[in-house]
LUMDRENLUM-909221 format. One record per residue (C-alpha): y, z, x; residue in one letter. Coordinates in pm, whole numbers, plus 50000, padded with zeros to 5 digits. Last residue first. Example, Ala and Ser with C-alpha at 12.3 -4.5 7.8 and 13.67 -1.06 7.14 Angstrom:
498945071451367s 495505078051230a 
# end
This chain:
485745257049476x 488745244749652x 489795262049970x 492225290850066x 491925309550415x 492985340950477x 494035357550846x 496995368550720x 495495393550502x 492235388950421x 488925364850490x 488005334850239x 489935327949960x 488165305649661x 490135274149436x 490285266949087x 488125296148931x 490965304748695x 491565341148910x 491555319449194x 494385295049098x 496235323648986x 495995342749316x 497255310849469x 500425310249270x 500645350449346x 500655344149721x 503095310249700x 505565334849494x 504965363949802x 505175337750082x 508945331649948x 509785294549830x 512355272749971x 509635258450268x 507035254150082x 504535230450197x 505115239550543x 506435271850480x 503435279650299x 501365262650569x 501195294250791x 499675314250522x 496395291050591x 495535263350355x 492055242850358x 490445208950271x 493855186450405x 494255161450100x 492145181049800x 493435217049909x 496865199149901x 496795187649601x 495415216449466x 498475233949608x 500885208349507x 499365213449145x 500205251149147x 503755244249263x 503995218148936x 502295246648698x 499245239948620x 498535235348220x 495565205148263x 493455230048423x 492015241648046x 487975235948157x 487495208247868x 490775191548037x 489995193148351x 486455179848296x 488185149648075x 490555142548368x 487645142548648x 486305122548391x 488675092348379x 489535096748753x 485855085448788x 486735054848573x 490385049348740x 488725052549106x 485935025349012x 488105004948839x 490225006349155x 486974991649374x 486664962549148x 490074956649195x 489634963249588x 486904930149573x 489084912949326x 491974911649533x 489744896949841x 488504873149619x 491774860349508x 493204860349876x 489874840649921x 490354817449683x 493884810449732x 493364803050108x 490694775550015x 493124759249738x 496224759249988x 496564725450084x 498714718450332x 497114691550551x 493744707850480x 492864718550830x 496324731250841x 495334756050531x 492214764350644x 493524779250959x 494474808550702x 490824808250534x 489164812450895x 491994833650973x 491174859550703x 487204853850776x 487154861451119x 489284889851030x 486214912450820x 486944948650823x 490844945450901x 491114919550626x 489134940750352x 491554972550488x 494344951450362x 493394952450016x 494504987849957x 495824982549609x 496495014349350x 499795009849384x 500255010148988x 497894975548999x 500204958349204x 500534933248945x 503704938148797x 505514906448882x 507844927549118x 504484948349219x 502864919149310x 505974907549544x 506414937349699x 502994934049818x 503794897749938x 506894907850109x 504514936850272x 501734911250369x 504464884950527x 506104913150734x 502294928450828x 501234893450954x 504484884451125x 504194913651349x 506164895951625x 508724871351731x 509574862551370x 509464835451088x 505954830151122x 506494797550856x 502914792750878x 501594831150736x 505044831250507x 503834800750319x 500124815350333x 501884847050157x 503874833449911x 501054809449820x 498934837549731x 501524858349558x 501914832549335x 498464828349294x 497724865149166x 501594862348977x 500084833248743x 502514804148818x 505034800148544x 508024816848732x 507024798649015x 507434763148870x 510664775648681x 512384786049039x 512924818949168x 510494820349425x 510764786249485x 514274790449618x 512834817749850x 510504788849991x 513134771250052x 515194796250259x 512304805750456x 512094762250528x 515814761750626x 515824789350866x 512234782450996x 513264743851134x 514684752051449x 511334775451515x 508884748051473x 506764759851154x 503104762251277x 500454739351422x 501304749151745x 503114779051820x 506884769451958x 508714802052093x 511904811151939x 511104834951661x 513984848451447x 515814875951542x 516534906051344x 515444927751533x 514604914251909x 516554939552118x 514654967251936x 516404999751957x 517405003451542x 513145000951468x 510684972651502x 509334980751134x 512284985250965x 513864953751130x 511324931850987x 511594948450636x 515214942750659x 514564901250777x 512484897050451x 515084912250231x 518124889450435x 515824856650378x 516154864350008x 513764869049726x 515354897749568x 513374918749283x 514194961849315x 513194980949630x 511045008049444x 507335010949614x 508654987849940x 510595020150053x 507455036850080x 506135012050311x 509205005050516x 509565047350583x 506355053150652x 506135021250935x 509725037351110x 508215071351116x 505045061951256x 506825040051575x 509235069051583x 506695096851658x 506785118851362x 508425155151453x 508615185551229x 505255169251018x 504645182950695x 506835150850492x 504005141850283x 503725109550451x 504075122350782x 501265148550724x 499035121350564x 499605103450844x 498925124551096x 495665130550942x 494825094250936x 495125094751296x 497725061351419x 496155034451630x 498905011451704x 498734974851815x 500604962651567x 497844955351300x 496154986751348x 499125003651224x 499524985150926x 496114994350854x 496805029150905x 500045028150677x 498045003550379x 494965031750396x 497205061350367x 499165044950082x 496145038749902x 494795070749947x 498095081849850x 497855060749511x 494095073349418x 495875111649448x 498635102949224x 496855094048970x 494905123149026x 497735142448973x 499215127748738x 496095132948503x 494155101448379x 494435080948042x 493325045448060x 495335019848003x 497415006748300x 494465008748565x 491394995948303x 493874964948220x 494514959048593x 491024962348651x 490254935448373x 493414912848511x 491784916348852x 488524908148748x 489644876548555x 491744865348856x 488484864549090x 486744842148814x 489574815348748x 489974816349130x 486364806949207x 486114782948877x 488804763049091x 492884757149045x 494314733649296x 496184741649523x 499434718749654x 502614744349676x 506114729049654x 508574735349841x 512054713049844x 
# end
């Protein structure tokens, strides 16, 4: 049977207490849907890129955003397949099951992969020896759901779920991004995903010597997974610090709304601001973009109102306008 060694230092006590304060600041504080949603797409963005990076894929932000937001007629399957695991891991309800993990590997590698669903077969030293990853995954998925787990604070249970995946390596490839999306959904099952306000993988990206440092740690240390904890903890606490940020400026853009009576936009009206805020500028050929249901002449007098109320500024006429925020 698993079970984790760690043991609990100041360091962890400290990086947890920052993440329970931004978690707090997150849940309680009153700021418009809209920017709410705004902090969560940047979010989304960041994990997607990131993602990217970490298979060997450089994917443009805008293009992104544009697949994302569902703008693009034709998203390169590679893009399309890594959109459509991410968003799916916002709402796929609790199962800690070998067949979960092995549907978010598939997602990723797509239906033509000859690999999907296979577990790895080479030997990597140091790590799980691939006859012994069936049993071991299955393990650790019985910890998961056992009393010890259920009684571990979710910040180091998420910690040791994802060092456990990290030396299992349960596939051929893009074991990394499998283990940190399990672990993600994992957060957000225990409800600490901070509303999907996390974009914590960027951190690794910027600085990798020190994620393997702290993941070689763990074989240095026969096991032990107090190093690894504290800097998963830290590195939590580092984008928790950066959400209170977000929430606290979100706090007055929501107050400044308020004062100036934008808080009454109408939900068409909001996707335009939105918009605006995501892409800078609209031309009349992204109303059929953004809405494709809706006749130029509705978009026309929705952006005539968000002029008239000082929202947003045309520049040129007729066709050849342009719409910005002011």
């Amino acid at each position: 049977m698993f079970l984790p060694e760690y043991t609990i230092t100041n360091k962890i006590l400290k990086n947890i207490a920052l993440v329970e304060y931004a978690k707090a600041l997150a849940e309680n504080t009153p700021i418009l849907p809209t920017v709410e949603e705004s902090i969560q797409k940047e979010a989304t963005i960041a994990l997607i890129k990131s993602i990217g990076m970490d298979m060997g894929k450089d994917f443009a932000e805008n293009q992104i955003k544009m697949a994302v937001d569902g703008l693009l007629q034709v998203v390169p399957a590679d893009l399309a397949n890594v959109v459509k695991v991410v968003l799916t891991t916002s709402f796929e309800p609790e199962e800690y099951t070998n067949t979960r993990l092995k549907l978010l590997y598939q997602g990723l590698v797509g239906e033509q992969d000859i690999n999907r669903g296979l577990y790895r077969s080479q030997k990597i030293p140091k790590y799980t020896n691939p006859e012994e990853i069936l049993a071991d995954t299955v393990e650790l998925m019985d910890w998961c759901q056992s009393v010890d787990a259920l009684e571990t604070h979710p910040i180091i249970f998420a910690g040791v779920l994802r060092a456990r995946l990290e030396v299992l390596s349960v596939f051929e490839a893009y074991n990394s991004v499998v283990s940190n999306l399990f672990t993600r959904m994992a957060l957000r099952w225990r409800t600490y995903n901070l509303k999907n306000f996390f974009k914590y993988e960027v951190r690794y990206l910027a600085d990798k010597q020190s994620y393997q440092k702290a993941i070689y740690a763990i074989f240095k240390d026969d096991g032990d997974l107090t190093t690894w904890l504290e800097y998963f903890s830290e590195v939590l606490s580092y984008d928790a610090m950066d959400i209170k940020e977000k929430v606290t400026l979100g706090e007055r853009q929501t107050k400044t709304a308020v004062a100036q009576g934008l808080t009454d936009l109408t939900e068409r009206q909001s996707k335009i601001v939105q918009y605006l805020s995501n892409y800078g500028i609209m031309l009349n050929k992204d109303f059929a973009l953004l809405f494709p249901a809706i006749s130029e002449d509705s978009v026309l007098r929705d952006l005539k109102t968000l002029i008239d109320r000082g929202v947003i500024i045309k520049v040129g006429s007729t066709k050849s306008s342009k719409y910005k925020l002011k």
